[in-house]
MMTF fields as JSON, N, C-alpha, C and O atoms, coordinates in Angstrom:
{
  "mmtfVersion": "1.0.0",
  "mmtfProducer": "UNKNOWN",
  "numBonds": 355,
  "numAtoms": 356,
  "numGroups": 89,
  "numChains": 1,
  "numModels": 1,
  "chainsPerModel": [1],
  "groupsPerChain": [89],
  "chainIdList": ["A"],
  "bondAtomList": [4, 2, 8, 6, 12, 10, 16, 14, 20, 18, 24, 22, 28, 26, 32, 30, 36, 34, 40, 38, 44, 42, 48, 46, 52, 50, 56, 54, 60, 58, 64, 62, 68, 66, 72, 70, 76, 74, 80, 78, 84, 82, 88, 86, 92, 90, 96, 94, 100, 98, 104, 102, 108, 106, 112, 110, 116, 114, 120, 118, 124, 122, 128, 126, 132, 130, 136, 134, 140, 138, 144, 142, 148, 146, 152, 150, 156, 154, 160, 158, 164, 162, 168, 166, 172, 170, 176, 174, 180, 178, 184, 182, 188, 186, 192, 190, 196, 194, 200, 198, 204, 202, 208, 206, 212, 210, 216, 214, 220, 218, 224, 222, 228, 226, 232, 230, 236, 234, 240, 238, 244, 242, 248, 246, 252, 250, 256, 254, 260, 258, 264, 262, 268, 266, 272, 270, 276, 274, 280, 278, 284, 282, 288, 286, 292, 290, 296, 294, 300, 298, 304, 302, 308, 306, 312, 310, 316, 314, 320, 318, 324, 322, 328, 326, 332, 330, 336, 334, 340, 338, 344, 342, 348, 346, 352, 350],
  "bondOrderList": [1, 1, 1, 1, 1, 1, 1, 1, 1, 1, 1, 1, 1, 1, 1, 1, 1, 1, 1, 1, 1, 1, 1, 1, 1, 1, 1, 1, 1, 1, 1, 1, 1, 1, 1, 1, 1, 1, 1, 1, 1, 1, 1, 1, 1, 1, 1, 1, 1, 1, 1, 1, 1, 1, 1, 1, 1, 1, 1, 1, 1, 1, 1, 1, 1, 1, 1, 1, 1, 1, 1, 1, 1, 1, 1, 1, 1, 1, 1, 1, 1, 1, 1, 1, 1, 1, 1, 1],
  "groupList": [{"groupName": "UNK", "atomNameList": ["N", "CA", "C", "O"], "elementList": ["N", "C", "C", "O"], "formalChargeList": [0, 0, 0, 0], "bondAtomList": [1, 0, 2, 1, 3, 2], "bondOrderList": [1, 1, 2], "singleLetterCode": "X", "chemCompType": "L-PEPTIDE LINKING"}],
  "groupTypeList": [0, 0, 0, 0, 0, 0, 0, 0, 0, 0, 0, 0, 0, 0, 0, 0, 0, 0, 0, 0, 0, 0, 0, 0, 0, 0, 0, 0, 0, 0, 0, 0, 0, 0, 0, 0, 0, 0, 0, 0, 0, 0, 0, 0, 0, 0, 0, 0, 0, 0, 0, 0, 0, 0, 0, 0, 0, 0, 0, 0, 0, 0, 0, 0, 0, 0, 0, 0, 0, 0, 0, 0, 0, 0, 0, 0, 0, 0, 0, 0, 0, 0, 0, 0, 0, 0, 0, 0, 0],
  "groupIdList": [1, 2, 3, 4, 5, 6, 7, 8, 9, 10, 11, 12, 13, 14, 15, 16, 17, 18, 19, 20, 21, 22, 23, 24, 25, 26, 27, 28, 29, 30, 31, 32, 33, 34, 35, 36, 37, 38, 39, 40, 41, 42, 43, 44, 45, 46, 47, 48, 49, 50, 51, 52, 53, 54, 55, 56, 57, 58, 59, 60, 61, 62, 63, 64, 65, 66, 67, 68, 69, 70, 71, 72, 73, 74, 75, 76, 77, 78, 79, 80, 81, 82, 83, 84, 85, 86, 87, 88, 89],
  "secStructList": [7, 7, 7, 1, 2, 2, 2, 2, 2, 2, 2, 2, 2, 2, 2, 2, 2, 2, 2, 2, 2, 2, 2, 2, 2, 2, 2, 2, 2, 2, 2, 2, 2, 2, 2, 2, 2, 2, 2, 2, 6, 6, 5, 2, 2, 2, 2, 2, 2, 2, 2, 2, 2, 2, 2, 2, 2, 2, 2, 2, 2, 2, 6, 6, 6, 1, 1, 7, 2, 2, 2, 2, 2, 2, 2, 2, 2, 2, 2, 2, 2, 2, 2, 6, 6, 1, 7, 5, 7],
  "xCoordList": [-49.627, -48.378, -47.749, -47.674, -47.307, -46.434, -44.95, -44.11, -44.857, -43.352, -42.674, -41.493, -43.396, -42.376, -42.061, -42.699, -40.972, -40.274, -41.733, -41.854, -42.34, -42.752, -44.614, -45.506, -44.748, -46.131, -45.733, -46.513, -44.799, -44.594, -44.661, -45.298, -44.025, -44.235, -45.653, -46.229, -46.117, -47.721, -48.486, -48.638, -48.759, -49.15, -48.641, -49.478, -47.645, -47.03, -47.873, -48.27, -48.109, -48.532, -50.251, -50.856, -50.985, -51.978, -52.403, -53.014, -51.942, -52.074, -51.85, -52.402, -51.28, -51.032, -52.141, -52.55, -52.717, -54.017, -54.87, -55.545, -54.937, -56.571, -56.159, -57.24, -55.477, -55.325, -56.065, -56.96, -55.169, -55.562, -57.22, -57.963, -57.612, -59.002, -59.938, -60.793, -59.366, -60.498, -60.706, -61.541, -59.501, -59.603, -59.854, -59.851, -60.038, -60.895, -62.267, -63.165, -62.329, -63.586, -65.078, -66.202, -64.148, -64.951, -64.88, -65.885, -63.796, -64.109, -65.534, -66.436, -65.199, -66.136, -67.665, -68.485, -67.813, -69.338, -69.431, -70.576, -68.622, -69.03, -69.58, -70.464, -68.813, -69.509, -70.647, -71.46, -71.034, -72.14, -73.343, -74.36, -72.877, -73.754, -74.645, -75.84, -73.345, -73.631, -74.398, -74.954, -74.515, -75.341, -76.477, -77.453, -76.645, -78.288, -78.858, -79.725, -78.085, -78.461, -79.174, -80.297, -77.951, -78.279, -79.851, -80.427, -80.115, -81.154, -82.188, -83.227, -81.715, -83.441, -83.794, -84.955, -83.156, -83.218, -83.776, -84.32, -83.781, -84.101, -83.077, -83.326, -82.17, -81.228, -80.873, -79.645, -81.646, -80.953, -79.637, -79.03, -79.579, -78.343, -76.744, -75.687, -77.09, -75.959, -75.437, -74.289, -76.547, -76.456, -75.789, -74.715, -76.492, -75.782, -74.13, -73.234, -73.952, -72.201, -71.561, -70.402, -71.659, -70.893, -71.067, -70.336, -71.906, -72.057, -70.519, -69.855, -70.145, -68.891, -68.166, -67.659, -68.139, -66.506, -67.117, -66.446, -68.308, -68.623, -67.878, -66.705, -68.559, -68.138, -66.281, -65.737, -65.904, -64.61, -63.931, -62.918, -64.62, -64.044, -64.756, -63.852, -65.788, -65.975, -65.33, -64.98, -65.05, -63.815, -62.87, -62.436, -61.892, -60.649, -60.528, -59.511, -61.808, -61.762, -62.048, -61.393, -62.75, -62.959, -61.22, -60.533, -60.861, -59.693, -58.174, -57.15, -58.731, -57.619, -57.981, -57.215, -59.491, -59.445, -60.759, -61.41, -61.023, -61.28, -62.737, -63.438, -62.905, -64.785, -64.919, -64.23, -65.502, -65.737, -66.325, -66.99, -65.981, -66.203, -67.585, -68.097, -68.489, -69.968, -70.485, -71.565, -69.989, -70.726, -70.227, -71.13, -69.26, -68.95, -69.913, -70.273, -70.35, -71.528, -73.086, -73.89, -73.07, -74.425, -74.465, -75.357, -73.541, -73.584, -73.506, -73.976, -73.061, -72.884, -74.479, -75.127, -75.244, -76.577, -77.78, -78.716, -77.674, -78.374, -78.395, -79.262, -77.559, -77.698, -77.877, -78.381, -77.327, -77.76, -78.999, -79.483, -80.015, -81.274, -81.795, -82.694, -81.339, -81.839, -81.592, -82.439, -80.501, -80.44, -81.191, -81.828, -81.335, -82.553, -83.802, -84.654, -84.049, -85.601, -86.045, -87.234, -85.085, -84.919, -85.713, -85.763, -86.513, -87.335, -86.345, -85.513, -86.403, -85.419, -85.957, -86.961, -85.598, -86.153, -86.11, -86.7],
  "yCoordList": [5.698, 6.231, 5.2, 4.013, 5.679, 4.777, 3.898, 4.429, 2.642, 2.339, 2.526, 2.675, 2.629, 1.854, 3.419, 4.465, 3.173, 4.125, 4.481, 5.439, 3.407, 3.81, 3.816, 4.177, 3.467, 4.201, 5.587, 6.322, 6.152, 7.613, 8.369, 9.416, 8.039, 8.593, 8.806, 9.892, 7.662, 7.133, 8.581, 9.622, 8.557, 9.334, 10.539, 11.343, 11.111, 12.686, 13.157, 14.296, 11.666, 12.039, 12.174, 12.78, 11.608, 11.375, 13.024, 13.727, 13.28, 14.612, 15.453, 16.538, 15.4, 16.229, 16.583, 17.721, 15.264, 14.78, 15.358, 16.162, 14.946, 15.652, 17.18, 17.756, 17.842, 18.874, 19.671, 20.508, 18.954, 19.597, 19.227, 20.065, 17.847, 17.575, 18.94, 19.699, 18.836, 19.715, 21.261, 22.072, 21.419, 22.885, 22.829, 23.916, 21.757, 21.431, 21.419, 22.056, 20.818, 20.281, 21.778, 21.857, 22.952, 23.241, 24.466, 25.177, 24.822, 25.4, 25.227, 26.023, 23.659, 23.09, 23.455, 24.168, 22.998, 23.377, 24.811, 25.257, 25.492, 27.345, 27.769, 28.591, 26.981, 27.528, 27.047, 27.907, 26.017, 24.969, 25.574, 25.642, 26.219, 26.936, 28.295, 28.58, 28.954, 30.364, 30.132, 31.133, 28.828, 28.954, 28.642, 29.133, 27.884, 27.285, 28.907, 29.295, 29.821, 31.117, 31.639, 32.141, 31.347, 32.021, 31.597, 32.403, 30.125, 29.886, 30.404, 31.019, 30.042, 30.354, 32.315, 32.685, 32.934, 34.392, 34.455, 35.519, 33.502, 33.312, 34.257, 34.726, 34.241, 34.951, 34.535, 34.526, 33.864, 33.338, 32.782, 31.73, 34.303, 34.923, 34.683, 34.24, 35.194, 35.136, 33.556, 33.201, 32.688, 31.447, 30.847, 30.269, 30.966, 30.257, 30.954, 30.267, 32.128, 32.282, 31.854, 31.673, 31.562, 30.803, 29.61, 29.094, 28.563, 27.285, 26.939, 26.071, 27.373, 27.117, 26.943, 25.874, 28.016, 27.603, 26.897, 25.869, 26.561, 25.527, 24.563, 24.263, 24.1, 22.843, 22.5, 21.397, 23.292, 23.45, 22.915, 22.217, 23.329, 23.741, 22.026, 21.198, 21.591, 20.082, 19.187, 18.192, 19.343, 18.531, 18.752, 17.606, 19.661, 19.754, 18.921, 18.281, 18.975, 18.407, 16.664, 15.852, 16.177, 14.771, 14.487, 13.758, 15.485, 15.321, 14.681, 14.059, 15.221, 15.36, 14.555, 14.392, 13.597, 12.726, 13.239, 12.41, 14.5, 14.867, 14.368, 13.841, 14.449, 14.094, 12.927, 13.164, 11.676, 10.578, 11.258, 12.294, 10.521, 10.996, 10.934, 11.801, 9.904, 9.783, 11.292, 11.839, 11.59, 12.566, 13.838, 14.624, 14.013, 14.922, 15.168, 16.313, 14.13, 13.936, 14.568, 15.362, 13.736, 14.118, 15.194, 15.587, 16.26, 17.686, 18.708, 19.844, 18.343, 19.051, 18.872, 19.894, 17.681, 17.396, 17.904, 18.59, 17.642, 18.017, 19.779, 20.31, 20.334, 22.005, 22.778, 23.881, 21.874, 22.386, 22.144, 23.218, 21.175, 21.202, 22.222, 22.884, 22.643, 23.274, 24.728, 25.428, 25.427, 26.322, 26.772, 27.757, 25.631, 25.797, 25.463, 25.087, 25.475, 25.35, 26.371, 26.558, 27.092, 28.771, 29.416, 29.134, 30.618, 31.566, 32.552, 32.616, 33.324, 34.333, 35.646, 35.686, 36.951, 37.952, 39.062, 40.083],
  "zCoordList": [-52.485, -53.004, -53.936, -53.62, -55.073, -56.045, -55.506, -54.78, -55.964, -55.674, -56.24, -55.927, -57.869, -58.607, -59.556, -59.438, -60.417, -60.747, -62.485, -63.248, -62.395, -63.816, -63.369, -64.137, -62.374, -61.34, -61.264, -61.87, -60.731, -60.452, -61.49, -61.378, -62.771, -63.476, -64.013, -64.069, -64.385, -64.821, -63.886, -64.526, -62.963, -61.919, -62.083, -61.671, -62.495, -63.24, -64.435, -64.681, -65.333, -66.555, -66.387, -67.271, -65.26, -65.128, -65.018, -65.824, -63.955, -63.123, -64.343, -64.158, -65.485, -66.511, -67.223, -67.458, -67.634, -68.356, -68.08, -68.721, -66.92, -65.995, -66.001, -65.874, -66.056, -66.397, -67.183, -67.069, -68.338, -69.659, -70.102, -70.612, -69.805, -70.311, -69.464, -69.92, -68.135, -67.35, -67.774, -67.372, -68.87, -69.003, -70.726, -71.304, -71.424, -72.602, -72.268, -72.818, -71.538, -71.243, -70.96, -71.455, -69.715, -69.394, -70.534, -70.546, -71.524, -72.101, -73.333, -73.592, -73.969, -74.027, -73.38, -73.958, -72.438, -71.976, -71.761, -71.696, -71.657, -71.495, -73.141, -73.38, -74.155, -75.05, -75.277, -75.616, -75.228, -75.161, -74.973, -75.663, -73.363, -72.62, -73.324, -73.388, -73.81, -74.476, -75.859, -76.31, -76.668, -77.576, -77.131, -77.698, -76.173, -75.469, -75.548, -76.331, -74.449, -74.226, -75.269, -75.311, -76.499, -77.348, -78.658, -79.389, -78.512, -79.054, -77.867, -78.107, -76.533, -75.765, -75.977, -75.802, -76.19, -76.655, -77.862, -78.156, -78.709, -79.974, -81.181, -82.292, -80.537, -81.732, -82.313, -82.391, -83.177, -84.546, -85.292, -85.497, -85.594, -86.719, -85.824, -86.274, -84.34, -83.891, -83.883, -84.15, -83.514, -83.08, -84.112, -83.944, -85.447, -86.489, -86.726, -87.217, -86.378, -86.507, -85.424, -85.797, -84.18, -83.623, -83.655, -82.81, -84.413, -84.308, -85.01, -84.444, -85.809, -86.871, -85.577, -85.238, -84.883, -83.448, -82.823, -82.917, -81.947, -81.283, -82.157, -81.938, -83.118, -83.857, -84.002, -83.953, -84.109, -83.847, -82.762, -82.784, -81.745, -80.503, -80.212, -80.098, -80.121, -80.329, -80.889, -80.254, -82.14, -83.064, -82.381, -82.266, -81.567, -81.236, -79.932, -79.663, -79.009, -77.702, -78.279, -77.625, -79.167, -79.828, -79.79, -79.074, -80.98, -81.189, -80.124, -80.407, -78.903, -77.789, -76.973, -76.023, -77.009, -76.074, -75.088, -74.452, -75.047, -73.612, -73.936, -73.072, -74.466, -74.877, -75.715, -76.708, -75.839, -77.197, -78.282, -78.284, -79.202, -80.715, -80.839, -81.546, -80.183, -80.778, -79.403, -79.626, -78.649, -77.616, -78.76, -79.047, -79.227, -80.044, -81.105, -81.377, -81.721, -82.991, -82.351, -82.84, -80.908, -80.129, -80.261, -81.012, -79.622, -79.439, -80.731, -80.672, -81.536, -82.859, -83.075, -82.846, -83.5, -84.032, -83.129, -83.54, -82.376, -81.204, -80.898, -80.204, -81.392, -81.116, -82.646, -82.86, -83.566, -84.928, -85.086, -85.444, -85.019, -84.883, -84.047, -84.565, -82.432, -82.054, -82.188, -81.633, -82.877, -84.065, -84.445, -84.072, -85.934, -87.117, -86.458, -87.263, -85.668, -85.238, -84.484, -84.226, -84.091, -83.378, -84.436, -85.633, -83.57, -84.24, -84.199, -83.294, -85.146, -85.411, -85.439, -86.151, -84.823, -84.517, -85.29, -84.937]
}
């Protein structure tokens, strides 16, 4: 438990944080998820129109902290390759 008047707070703002990252975050990996889906289906076309909001939705979570900037780079490169290397139906 906190003593001090600026621990308690610290600990208000913490609990805030973890909040918000956890609900960046997992939005984050749900989409993540849905393009994997969507290259192992081999759908192409779809894959490449949501990469634009993935990427987005990566830049915004970089943006806010919840993820590092170079894991942000990983994931952008790492699924655009696996994209364009998708057979398309």
């Amino acid at each position: 438990m906190a003593h001090h008047n600026s621990a308690v707070r610290q600990r208000r703002r913490s609990v805030r944080r973890t909040a918000i990252n956890k609900k960046n975050k997992s939005e984050l990996r749900s989409q993540v998820r849905k393009m994997r889906d969507l290259v192992q289906a081999q759908n192409k076309d779809e894959a490449q129109k949501n990469m634009a909001e993935l990427q987005s939705t990566i830049d915004k979570a970089v943006k806010k902290r919840a993820i590092h900037k170079r894991k942000g780079d990983r994931l952008k490169s790492r699924l655009g390759r696996q994209v364009s290397a998708a057979p398309s139906k």
